[in-house]
N, C-alpha and C positions, 0 to 999 in steps of 0.2 A: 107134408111127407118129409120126414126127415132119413139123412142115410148116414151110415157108421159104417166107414172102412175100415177096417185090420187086415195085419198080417204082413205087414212090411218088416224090411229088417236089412243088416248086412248079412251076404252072401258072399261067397266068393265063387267066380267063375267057374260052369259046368252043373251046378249045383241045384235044389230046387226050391221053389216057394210058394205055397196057395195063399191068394189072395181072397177076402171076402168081405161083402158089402151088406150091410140089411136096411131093409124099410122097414121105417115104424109110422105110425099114424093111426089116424080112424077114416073110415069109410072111403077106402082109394081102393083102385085096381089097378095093376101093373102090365103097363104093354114092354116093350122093345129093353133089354138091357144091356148097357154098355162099357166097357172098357177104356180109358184115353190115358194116355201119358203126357207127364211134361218132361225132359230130360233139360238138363242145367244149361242156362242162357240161352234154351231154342221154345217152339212154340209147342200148343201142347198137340198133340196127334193122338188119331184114331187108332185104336186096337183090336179090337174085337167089340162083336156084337153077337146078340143068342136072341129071339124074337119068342112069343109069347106060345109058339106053337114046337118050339126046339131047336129052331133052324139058326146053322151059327153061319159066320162070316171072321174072317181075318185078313189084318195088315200082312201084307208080303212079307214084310219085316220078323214075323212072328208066326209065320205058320211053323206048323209041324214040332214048333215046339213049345205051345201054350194053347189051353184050353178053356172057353169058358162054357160055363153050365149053369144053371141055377135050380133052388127049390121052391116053387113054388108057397108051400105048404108055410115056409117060414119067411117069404118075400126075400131070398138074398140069392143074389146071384155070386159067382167065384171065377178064379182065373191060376187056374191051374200050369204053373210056370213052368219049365223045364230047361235044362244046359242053358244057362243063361250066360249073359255073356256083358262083358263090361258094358256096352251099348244099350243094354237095355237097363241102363241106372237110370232112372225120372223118379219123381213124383205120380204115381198110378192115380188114378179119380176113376168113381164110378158114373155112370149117368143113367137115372131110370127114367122111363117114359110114363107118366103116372094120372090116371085118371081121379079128381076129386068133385067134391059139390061145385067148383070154381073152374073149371073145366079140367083140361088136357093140357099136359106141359111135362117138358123134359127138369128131372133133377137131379141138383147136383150133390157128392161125397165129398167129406172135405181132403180126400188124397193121402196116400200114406205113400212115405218115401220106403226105396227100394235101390238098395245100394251094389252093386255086384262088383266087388276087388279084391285082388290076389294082396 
């Protein structure tokens, strides 16, 4: 299973940005999908989560104003940003939970940076 992030970019503070991730592959199925970030010299942390059934979760950090969702239809989930704020300048990664012939395992995007400055 391979994943393709886009949608990174500089922003500047308040401002908004959708993130999106897809799976490609053959013969896999998609459980759990997920959000993380690295922000610069720190470790990378949990974001968001949206589960196979719709059910989302967020970092404290980021409620209320980022959304994830995904399509099924096209395997990509997204991350709907909003007022962003310098603090949430990292490197974004997606991670999907992917079922193939070789079992069940989480995988990784390879991150797209996201810049928020005045």
């Amino acid at each position: 299973v391979q994943l393709q992030a886009s949608g990174g970019g500089p922003v500047q503070p308040g401002e908004s940005l959708r993130l999106s991730c897809a799976a490609a592959g053959s013969r896999f199925s998609i459980g759990n999908m997920e959000w993380y970030r690295q922000p610069p010299g720190k470790q990378r942390e949990w974001v968001a989560l949206v589960t196979n059934g719709g059910t989302t979760n967020y970092a404290d950090s980021v409620k209320g104003r980022f959304t994830i969702s995904r399509d099924n239809t096209k395997n990509t989930v997204y991350l709907q940003m909003s007022s962003l704020k310098p603090e949430d300048t990292a490197v974004y990664y997606c991670n999907v939970v992917a079922t193939t012939m070789g079992g069940t395992r989480g995988y990784w995007g390879q991150g797209t940076l996201v810049t928020v400055s005045s």
